[in-house]
C-alpha positions in Angstrom: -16.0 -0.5 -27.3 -12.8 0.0 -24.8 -10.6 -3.0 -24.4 -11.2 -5.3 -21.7 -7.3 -5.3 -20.6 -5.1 -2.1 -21.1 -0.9 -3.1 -21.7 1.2 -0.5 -21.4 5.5 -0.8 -21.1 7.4 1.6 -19.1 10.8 2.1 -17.6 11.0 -1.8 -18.0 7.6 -3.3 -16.6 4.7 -4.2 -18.1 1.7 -2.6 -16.7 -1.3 -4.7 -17.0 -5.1 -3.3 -16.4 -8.2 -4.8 -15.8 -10.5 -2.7 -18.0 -13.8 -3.6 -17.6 -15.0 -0.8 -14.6 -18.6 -1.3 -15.6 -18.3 -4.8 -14.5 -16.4 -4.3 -11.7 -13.6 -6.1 -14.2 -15.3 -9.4 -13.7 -13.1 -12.4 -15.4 -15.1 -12.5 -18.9 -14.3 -15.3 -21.4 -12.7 -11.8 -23.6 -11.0 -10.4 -20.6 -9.2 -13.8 -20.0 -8.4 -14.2 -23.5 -6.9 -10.8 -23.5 -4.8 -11.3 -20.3 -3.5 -14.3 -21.5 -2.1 -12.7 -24.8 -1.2 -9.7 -22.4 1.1 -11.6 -20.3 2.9 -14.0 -23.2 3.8 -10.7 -24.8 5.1 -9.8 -21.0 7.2 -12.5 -20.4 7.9 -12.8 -24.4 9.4 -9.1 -24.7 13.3 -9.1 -23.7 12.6 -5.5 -22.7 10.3 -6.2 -19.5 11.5 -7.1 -16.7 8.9 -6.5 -14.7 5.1 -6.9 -14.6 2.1 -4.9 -12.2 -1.1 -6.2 -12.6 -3.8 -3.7 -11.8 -7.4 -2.7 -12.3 -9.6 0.1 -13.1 -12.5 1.7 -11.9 -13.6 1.2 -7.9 -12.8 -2.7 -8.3 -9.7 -4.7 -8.7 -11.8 -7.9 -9.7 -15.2 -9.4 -8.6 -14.5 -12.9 -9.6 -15.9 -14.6 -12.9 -18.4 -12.7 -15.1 -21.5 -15.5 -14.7 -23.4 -14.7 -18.4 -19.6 -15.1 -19.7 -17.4 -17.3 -17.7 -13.7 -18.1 -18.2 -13.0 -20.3 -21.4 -16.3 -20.1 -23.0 -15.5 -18.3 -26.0 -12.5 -18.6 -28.2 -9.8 -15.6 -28.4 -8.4 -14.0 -31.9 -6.1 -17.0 -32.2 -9.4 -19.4 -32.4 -7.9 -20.9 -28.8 -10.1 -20.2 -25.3 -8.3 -19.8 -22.0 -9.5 -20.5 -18.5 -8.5 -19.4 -15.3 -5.8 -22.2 -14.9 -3.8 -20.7 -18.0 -3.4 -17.2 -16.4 -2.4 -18.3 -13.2 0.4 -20.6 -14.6 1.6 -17.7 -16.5 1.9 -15.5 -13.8 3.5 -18.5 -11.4 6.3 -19.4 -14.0 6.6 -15.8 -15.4 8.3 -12.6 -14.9 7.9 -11.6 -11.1 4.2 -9.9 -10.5 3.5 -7.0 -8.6 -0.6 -6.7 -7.9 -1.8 -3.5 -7.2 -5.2 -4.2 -5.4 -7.3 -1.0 -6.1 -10.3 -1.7 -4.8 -12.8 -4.8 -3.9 -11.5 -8.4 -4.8 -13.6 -11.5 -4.5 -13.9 -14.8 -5.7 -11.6 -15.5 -8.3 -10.2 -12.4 -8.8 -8.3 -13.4 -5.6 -6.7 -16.4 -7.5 -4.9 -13.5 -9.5 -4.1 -12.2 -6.1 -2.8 -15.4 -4.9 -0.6 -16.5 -8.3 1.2 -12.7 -7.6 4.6 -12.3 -6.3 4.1 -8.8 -4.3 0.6 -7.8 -3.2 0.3 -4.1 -2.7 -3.1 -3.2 -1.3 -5.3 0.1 -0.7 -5.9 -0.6 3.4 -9.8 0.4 2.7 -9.9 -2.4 -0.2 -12.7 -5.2 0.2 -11.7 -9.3 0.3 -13.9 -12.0 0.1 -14.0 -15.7 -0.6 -17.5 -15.6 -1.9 -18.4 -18.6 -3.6 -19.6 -20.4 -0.5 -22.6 -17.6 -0.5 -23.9 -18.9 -4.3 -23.1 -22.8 -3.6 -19.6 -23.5 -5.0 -16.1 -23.5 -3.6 -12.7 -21.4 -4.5 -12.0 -24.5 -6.0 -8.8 -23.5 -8.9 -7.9 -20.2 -6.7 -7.3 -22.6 -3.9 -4.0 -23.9 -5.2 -2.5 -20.7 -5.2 -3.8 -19.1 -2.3 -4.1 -21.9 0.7 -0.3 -21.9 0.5 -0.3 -18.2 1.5 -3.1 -18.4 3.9 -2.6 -21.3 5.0 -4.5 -24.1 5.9 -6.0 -22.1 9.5 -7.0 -19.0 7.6 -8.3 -20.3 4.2 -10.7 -22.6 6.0 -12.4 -20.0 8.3 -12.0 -17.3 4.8 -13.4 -20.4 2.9 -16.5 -21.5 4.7 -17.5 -18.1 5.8 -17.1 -16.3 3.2 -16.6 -13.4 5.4 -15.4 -9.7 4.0 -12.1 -8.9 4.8 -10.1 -5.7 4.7 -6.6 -5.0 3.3 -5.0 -5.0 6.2 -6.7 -8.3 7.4 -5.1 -9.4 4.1 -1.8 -8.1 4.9 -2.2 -10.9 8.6 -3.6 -13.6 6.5 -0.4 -13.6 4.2 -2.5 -12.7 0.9 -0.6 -9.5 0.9 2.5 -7.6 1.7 1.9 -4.1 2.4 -1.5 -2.4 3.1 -1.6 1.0 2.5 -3.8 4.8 2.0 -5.8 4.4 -1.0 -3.9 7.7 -2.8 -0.5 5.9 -1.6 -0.7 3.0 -3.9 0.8 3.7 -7.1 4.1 5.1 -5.1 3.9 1.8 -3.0 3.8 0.0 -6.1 6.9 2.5 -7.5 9.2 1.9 -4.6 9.0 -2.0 -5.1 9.1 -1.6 -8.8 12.9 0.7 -7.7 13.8 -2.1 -5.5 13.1 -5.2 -7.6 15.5 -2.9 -10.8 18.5 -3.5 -8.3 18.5 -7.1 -8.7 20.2 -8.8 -11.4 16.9 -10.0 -14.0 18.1 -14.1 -13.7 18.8 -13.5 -10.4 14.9 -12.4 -9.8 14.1 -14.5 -11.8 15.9 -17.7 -9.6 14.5 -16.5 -6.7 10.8 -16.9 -7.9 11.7 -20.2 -8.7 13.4 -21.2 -5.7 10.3 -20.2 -3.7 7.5 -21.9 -5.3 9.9 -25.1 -5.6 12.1 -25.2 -2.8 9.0 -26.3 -0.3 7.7 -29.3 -1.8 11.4 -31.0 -1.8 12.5 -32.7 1.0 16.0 -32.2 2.8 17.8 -34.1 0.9 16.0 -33.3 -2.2 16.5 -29.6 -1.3 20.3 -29.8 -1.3 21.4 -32.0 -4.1 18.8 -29.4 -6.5 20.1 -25.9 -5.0 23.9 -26.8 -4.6 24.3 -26.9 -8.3 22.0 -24.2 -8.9 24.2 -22.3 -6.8 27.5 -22.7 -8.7 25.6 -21.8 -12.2 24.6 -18.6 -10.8 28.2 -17.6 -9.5 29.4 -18.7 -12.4 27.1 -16.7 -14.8 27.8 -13.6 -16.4 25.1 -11.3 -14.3 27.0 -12.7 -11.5 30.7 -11.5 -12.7 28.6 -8.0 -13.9 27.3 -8.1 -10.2 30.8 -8.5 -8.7 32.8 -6.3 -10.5 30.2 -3.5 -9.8 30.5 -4.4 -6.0 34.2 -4.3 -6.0 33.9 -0.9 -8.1 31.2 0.5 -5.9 29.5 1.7 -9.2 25.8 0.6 -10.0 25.5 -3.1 -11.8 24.3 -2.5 -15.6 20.9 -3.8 -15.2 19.9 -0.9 -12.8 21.5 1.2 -15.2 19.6 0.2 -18.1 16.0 -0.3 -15.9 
């Protein structure tokens, strides 16, 4: 039997693969249990900096496998994950590149959502499907409403309309949309740019975003001014400097 999530570590990212084509790598109680250990080791392993989250076959992900749903079956460690768990991983993680290659519906669009950088195929199928079998994107809504926002996801939402990667690229689910055999260089060229930024640095910045919004004004400025003088003051920031100064490249591109 092939694994239900394939991990592989290269040039300093963690590429993680959906692996159940068959399927149409439908969120199984396994394939969750698998992901979850997939991305702890990720975000655990000093030598990732990076993670692209991927699937195989013609789908990215159809949403959750019905006969096996999310959290139904315990993992090696005796412990069952739902949904829930892997998108908190990926929010508070290592930044997330998705690679969408091919149809995404349902709750394989909460993965979408709880990702960083969406990198599409243009021909690649969306859909908020529930509505159609009588339930709602209820969990998958807390990470994607705030990129649709509230004008898109409710037309998305109660229609349940397909979608196309570049619709998803104007609904703000993803960044680029492009030609199906352009994706994996797409998802290269972010993968170059994000090795130019300092790793804490990155790693500030994907906090800043998902917490900066829900603070208010004053809020806002008392939190970031400190945060602020840490990050001058740390040592990826003196690195960062000197290597300005010196026009040479910093030591975490080197080493990426």
């Amino acid at each position: 039997m092939s694994e239900s999530v394939l991990y592989d570590v290269r040039s300093g990212a963690a590429w993680i693969t959906l692996n159940r084509p068959e399927q149409r790598n439908a969120l199984s109680a396994g394939l969750v249990n698998s992901l979850h250990a997939h991305f702890e080791a990720a975000n655990a392993d000093p030598d990732v900096r990076l993670i692209v989250l991927t699937g195989a076959g013609p789908a990215f992900c159809s949403g959750a496998d019905l006969k096996s749903p999310p959290g139904s079956v315990a993992g090696a460690a005796g412990v069952s994950y739902g949904l829930p768990d892997i998108l908190r991983q990926m929010l508070e993680g290592k930044p997330v590149i998705c690679a969408i290659n091919g149809s995404a519906f349902a709750g394989g669009l909460g993965l979408v959502g709880a990702s960083d950088i969406v990198i599409t195929r243009e021909d690649a199928a969306f859909s908020f499907s529930e509505v159609r079998i009588g339930v709602i994107p209820a969990i998958i809504s807390v990470v994607c409403i705030p990129k649709l926002g509230p004008h898109h996801a409710m037309r998305l939402f109660l229609t349940g309309e397909r979608f196309s990667g570049q619709d998803a690229v104007t609904y703000g689910l993803a960044h680029k949309a492009v030609p199906a055999d352009g994706l994996m260089a797409a998802v290269e060229a972010e993968l170059a740019l994000l090795r130019l930024g300092g790793p804490q640095a990155l790693q500030g910045c994907k906090d800043l975003v998902r917490r900066v919004p829900g603070w208010s004004l004053e809020e806002g400025f008392a939190e970031t001014a400190p945060l602020s003088v840490r990050f001058f003051r740390s040592p990826e920031a003196a690195e960062g400097m000197a290597a300005f100064r010196e026009k040479r490249t910093p030591k975490w591109a080197e080493e990426a």
